[in-house]
C-alpha positions in Angstrom: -64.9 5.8 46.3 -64.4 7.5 49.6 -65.4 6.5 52.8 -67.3 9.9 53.3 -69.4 8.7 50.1 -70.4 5.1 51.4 -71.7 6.8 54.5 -74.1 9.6 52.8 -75.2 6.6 50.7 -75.8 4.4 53.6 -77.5 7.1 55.1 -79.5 7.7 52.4 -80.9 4.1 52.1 -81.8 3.6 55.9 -83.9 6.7 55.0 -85.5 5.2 52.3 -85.8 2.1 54.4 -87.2 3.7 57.4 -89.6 5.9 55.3 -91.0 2.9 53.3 -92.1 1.1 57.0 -93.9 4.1 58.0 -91.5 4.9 61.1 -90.4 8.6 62.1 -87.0 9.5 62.7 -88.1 10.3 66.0 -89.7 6.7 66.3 -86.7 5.2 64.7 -84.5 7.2 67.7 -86.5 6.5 70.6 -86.4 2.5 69.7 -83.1 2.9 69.3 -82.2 4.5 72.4 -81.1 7.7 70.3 -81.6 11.3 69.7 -83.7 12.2 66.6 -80.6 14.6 65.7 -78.5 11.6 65.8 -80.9 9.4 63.5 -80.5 12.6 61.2 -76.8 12.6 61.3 -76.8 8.8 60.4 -79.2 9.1 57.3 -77.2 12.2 56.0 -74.1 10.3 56.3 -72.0 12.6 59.2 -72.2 9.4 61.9 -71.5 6.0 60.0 -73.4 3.1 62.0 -71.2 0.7 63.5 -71.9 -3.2 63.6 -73.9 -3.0 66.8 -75.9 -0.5 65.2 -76.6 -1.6 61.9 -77.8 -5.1 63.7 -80.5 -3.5 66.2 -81.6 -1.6 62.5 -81.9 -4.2 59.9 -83.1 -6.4 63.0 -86.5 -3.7 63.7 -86.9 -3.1 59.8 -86.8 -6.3 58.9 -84.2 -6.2 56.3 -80.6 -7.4 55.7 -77.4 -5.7 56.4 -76.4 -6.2 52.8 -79.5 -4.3 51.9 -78.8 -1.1 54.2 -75.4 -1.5 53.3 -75.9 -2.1 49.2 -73.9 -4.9 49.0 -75.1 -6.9 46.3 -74.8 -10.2 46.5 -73.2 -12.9 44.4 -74.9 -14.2 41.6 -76.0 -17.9 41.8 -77.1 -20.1 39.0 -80.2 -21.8 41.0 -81.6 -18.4 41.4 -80.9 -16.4 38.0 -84.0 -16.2 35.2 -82.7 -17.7 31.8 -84.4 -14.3 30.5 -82.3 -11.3 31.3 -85.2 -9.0 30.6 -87.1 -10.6 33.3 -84.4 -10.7 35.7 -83.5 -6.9 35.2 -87.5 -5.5 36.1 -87.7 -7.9 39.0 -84.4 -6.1 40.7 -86.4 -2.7 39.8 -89.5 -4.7 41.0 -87.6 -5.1 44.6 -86.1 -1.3 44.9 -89.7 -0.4 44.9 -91.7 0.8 48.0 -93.9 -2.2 49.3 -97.1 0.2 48.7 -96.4 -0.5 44.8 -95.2 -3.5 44.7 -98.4 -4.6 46.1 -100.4 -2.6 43.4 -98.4 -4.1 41.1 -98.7 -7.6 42.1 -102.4 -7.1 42.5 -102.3 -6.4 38.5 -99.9 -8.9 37.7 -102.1 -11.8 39.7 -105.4 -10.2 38.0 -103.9 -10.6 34.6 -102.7 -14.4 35.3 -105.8 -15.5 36.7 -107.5 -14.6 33.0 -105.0 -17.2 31.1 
């Protein structure tokens, strides 16, 4: 994998990111202390972010580094479902924007509170 590819998909998710919290690329910019073109450049991959960067954004989004960066971390055995089933649809369950997880959880919470 090139480096030109980790960048566009970087970029990609910090548009997903910043899109999902309801913030402009304008918004996200002027925060930032950046240009608007520059916020573009970074989600279409032609700037990467640098360390500085990528702090002050997962810091105002409220999300980790590894998740703008798609690093995925390491398995551990206190946190993993014996059922893999499970395990798989609650990573999809995460990837999803907050607006349906929270529908979902409504109707996962409605159908509990009937058992």
């Amino acid at each position: 994998m090139t480096t030109e590819v980790t960048a566009v998909e970087i970029g990609q998710r910090l548009a997903q990111l910043r899109k999902e919290k309801g913030i402009t690329q304008g918004e996200l910019a002027d925060i930032l202390g950046l240009s608007q073109p520059m916020v573009s450049d970074y989600e279409r991959g032609e700037l990467r972010l640098h360390g500085e960067l990528i702090v002050e954004i997962t810091t105002l989004l409220g999300i980790s580094a590894d998740q703008l960066l798609g690093i995925k971390a390491t398995s551990q055995k206190n946190g993993e479902f014996k059922n893999r089933r499970l395990s798989r649809r609650l990573q999809a369950i995460d990837q999803l924007p907050k607006r349906d997880q929270d529908a979902l959880f409504r109707t996962i919470d409605a159908f509990i509170s009937k058992t």
